[in-house]
C-alpha positions in Angstrom: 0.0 0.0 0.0 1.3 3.3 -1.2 1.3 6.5 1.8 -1.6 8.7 2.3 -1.5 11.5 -0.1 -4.1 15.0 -0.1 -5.9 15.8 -3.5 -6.5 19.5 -4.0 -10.0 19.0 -5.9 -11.3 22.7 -7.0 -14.5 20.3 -8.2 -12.8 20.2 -12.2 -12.3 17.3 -14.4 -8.2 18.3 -14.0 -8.1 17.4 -9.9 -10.8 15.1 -10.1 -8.9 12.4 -12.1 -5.7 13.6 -10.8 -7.4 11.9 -7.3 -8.7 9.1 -9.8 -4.9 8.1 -11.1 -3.6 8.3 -7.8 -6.0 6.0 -6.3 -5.4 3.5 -9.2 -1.5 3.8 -7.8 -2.6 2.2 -5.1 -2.3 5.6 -3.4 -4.9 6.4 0.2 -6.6 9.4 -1.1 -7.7 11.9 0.6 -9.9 14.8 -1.4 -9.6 18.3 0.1 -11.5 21.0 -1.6 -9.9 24.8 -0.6 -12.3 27.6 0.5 -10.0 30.6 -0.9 -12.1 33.1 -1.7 -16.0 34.6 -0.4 -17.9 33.7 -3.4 -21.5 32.6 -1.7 -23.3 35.3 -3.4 -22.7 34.4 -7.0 -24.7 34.1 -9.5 -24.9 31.0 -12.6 -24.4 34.4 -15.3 -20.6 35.2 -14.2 -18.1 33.1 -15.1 -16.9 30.0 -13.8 -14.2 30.5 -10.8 -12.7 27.3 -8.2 -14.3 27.4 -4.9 -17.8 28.7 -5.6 -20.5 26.2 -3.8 -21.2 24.4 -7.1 -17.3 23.1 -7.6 -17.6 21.5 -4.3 -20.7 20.2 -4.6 -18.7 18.7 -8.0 -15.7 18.0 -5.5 -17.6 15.9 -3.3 -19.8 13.9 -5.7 -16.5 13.1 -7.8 -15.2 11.8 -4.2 -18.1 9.6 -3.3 -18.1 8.3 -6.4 -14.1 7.2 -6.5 -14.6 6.1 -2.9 -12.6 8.7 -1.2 -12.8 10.9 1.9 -13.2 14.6 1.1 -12.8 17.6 3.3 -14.1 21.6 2.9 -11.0 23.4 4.7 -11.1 27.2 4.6 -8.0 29.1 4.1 -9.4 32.1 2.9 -8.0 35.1 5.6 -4.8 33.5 4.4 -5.6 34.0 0.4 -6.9 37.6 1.6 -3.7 38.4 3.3 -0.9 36.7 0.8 -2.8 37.0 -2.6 -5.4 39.6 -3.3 -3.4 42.2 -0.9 -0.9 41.5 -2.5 -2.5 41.4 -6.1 -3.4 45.2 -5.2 -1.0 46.6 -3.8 1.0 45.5 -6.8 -1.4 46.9 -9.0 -1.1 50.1 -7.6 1.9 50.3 -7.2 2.1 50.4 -11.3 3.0 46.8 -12.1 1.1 43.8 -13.8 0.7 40.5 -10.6 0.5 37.3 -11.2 -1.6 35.9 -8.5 -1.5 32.6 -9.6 2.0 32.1 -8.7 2.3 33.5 -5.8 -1.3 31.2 -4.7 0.7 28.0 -5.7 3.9 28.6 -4.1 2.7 30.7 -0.7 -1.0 28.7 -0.2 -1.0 25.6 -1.7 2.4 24.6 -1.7 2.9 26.3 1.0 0.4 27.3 4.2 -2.2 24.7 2.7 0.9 21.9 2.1 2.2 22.9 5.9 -1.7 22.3 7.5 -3.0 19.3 5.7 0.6 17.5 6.9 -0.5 18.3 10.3 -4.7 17.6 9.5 -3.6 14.1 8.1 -0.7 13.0 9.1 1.2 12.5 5.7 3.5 15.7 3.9 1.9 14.1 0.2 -0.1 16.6 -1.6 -1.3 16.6 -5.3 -2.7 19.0 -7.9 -4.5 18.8 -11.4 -1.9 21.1 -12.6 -0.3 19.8 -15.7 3.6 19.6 -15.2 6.2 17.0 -13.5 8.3 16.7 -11.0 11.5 14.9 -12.4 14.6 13.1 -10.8 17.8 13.8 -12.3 20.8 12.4 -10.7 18.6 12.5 -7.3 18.1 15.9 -7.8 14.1 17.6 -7.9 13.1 19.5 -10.6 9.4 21.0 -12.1 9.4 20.0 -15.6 7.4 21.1 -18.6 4.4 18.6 -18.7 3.8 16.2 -22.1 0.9 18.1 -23.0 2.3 21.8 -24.5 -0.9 23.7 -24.8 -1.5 23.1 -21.5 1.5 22.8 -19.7 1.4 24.8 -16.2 5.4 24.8 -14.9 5.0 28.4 -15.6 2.7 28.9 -12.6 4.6 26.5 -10.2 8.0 27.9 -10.7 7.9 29.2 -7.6 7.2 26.6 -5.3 10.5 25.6 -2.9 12.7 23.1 -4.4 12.6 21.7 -0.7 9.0 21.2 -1.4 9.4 18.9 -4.6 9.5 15.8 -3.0 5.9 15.7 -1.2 4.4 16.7 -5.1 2.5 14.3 -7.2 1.2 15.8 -10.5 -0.2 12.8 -12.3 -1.4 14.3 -15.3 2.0 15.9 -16.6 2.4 12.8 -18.6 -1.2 12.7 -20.4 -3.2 15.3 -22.6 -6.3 17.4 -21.3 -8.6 14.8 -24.4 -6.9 12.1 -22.7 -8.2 13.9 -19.1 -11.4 14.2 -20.5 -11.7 10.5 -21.8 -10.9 9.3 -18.4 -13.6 11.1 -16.9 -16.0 10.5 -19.1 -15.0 6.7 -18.8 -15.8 6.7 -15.5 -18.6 8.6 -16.2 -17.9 11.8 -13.9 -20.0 14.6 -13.9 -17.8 16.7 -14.5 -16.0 15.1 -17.6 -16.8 18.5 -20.0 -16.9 21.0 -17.1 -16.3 24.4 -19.1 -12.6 25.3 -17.8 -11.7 29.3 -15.9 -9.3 30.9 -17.5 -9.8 34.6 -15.3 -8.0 35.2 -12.0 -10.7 33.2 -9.7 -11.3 36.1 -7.6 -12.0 38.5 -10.2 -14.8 36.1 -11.6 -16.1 39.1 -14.4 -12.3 39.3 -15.8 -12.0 43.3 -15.0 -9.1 44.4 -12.6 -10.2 48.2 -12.2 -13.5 47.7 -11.2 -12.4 45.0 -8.6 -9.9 47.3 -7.1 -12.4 49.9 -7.0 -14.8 47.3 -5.3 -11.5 47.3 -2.7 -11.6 50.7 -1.9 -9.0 51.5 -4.2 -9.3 55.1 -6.3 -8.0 53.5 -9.9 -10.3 55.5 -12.1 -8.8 58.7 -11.3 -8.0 60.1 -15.3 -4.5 60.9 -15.9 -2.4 61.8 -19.0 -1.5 59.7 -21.8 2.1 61.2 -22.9 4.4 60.1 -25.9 7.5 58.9 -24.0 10.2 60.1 -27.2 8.6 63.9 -27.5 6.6 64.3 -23.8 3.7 65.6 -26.3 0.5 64.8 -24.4 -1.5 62.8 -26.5 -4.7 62.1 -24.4 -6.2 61.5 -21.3 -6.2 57.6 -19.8 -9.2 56.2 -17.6 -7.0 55.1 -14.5 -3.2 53.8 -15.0 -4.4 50.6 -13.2 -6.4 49.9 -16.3 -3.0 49.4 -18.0 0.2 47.2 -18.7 3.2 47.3 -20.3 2.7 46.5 -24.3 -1.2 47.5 -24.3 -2.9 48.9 -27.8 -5.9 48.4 -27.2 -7.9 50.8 -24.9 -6.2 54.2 -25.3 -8.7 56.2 -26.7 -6.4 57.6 -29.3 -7.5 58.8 -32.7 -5.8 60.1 -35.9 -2.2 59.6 -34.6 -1.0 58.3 -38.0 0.4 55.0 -36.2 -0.5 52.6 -33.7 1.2 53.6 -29.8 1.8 51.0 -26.9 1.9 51.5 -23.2 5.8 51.5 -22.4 5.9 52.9 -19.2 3.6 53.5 -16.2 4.0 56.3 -13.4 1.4 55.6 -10.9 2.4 58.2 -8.6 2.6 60.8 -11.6 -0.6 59.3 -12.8 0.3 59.4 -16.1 0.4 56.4 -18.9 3.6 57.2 -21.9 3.3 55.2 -24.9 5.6 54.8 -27.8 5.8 52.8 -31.3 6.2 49.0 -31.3 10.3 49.0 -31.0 10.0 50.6 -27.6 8.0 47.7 -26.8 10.9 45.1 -27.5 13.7 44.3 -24.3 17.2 42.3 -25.0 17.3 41.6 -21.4 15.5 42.0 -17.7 16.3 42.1 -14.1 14.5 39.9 -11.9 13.8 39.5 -7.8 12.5 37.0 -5.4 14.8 34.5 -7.2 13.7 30.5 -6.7 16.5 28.9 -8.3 16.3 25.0 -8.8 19.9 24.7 -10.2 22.9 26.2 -8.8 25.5 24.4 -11.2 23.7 26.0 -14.0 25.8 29.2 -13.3 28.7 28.1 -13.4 28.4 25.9 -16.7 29.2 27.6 -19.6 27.8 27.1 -23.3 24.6 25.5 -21.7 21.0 26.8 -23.8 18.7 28.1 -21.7 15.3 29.4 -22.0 13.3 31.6 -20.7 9.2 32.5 -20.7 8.2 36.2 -20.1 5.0 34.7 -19.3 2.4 31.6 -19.2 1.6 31.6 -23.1 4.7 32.7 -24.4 6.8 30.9 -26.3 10.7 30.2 -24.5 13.3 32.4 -25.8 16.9 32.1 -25.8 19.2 33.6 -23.0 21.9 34.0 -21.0 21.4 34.6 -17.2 23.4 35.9 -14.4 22.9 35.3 -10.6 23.7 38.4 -7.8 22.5 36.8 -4.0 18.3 36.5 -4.9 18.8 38.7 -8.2 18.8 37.5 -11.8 19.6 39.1 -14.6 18.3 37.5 -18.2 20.0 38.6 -21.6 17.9 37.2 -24.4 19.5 36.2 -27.8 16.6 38.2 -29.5 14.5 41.1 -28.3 11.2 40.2 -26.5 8.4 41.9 -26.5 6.5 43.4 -23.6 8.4 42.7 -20.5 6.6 43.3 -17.9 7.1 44.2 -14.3 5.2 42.3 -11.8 5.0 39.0 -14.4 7.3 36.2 -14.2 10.2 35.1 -15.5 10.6 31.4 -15.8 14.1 30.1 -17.4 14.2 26.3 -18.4 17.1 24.1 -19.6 17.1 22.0 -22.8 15.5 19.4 -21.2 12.2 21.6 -20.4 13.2 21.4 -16.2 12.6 24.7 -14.5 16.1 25.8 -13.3 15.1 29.0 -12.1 12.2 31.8 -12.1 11.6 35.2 -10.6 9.7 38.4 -10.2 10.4 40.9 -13.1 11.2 44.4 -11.7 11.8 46.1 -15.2 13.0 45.2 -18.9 16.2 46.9 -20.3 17.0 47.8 -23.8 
């Protein structure tokens, strides 16, 4: 008999036959839904977010159904004080968060990992996300998982490489159809669940009118200003309305050729925007610095890779470490770095070796 091992199920088909493989291992599964966020009050016409009473009502019928124990715990004054806090202050503050990294690697991997070990008596926790965990030479790494288009290593690039060896992600070898034909095998409700793709606490998808719902003022109008001439151009709707490589949304008319957000000033209040080149970075500098491989510095003529963000594609780089900093050279210009997003750099082998916060791009 394999150990005891905690299934987050947000009540999708992903974690639901994530708990289904697992108990096919041989594994004692145990189904834990997470109450992150105050969601009660809404209503079947906004969009789908984890949490909401309906995923674990899904949660708990997919458990009775594969013959597991499942369990409502509520960690949501912890999500209120590490995420969304966090998510504004960031955006306030002029850069673009990405909550869902911080959630995996400070709650779930993290508070939520360190209380369920204690709840149930085993360190073992599992997720639907799609990604590995990979032994090389007896040494832990996040990997990319077999399915590209859906490959989440992006998101869990942050979690503590100390961490790595209580993981079990059993769907970064199979394919979301493959997912899907599982479920529907075992004829689980929730085999074509519609998937989220917004932030789950902002279940409508708009940012300004959430942090104006948080007693934030984001809607105060500012100036929109050419960052080559200083010629004011226009007048913006709230810099918080804004990130770095933005078009769309400026309210500017007869210009003669298309401007992008290149800069934001929050305490200035003003948005400066510039062509498409001013848009492109040959490096970054990046904080909060997980790093998975510490030989990888010192190794020279190894490719690495590295993602801007979740759905771009890996570029080409250099890096250089200085205590938790990292600086990234790319081998070709990318566009729209962006403070506040990610950078996740990967080896040849598509294993995370390192990932941090971007504080600013660099020409």
């Amino acid at each position: 008999m394999k150990p005891k091992i905690v299934v987050l199920m947000s009540g999708g088909v992903d974690s639901s036959v994530a708990a289904y493989l697992l108990a096919s291992e041989g594994y004692e599964v145990v189904g834990v839904t997470l109450k992150l966020w105050e969601c009660d009050s809404l209503t079947e016409t906004q969009r789908q977010l984890c949490c909401s009473p309906r995923d674990v009502y899904d949660a708990k019928t997919v458990a009775l159904k594969l013959g597991i124990k499942h369990y409502v715990l509520d960690f949501s004054s912890e999500f209120e004080n590490f995420v969304i806090k966090e998510f504004c202050d960031k955006y306030i503050s002029g850069v673009t968060p990405n909550p869902c990294v911080i959630c995996n690697s400070k709650i779930k991997f993290g508070i939520v990992a360190e209380k369920i070990s204690s709840i149930f008596a085993t360190p073992f926790i599992a997720t639907g996300h799609y990604a590995k965990i990979v032994n090389n030479n007896n040494d832990l790494y996040i990997a990319m998982a077999e399915d590209k288009n859906k490959d989440q290593s992006y998101f869990l690039s942050q979690v503590s490489k100390e961490m790595l060896k209580y993981i079990k992600l059993p769907l970064g070898t199979i394919t979301k159809p493959e997912v899907r034909s599982i479920a529907e095998k075992l004829q689980l409700k929730v085999a074509n669940k519609k998937e989220s793709y917004e932030i789950c606490f902002i279940p409508e998808g708009n940012y300004s009118n959430f942090l104006i719902s948080r007693g934030y003022c984001v809607n105060k109008r500012g100036k929109i200003v050419d960052v080559h001439t200083g010629k004011f151009l226009g007048y913006h709707k709230g810099y918080a309305c804004y990130t770095i490589g933005q078009r769309s949304g400026l309210g500017l008319k007869n210009l003669g050729e298309k401007k992008y957000v290149v800069k934001i000033d929050p305490k200035e209040n003003v948005v400066y925007v510039g062509n498409e080149t001013d848009i492109y970075f040959s490096g970054l500098v990046a904080k909060n610095c997980v790093v998975y491989d510490k030989k990888i510095f010192s190794l020279k003529d190894v490719p690495l890779f590295a993602k801007i963000r979740y759905k771009t594609e890996p570029a080409l780089c250099k890096i250089k470490m200085e205590g938790d900093m990292m600086e990234v050279k790319f081998s070709q210009p990318q566009r729209a770095v962006t403070p506040g997003q990610y950078v996740v750099v990967y080896n040849k082998e598509n294993y995370v070796v390192c990932s941090g916060e971007i504080v600013y791009g660099y020409k």
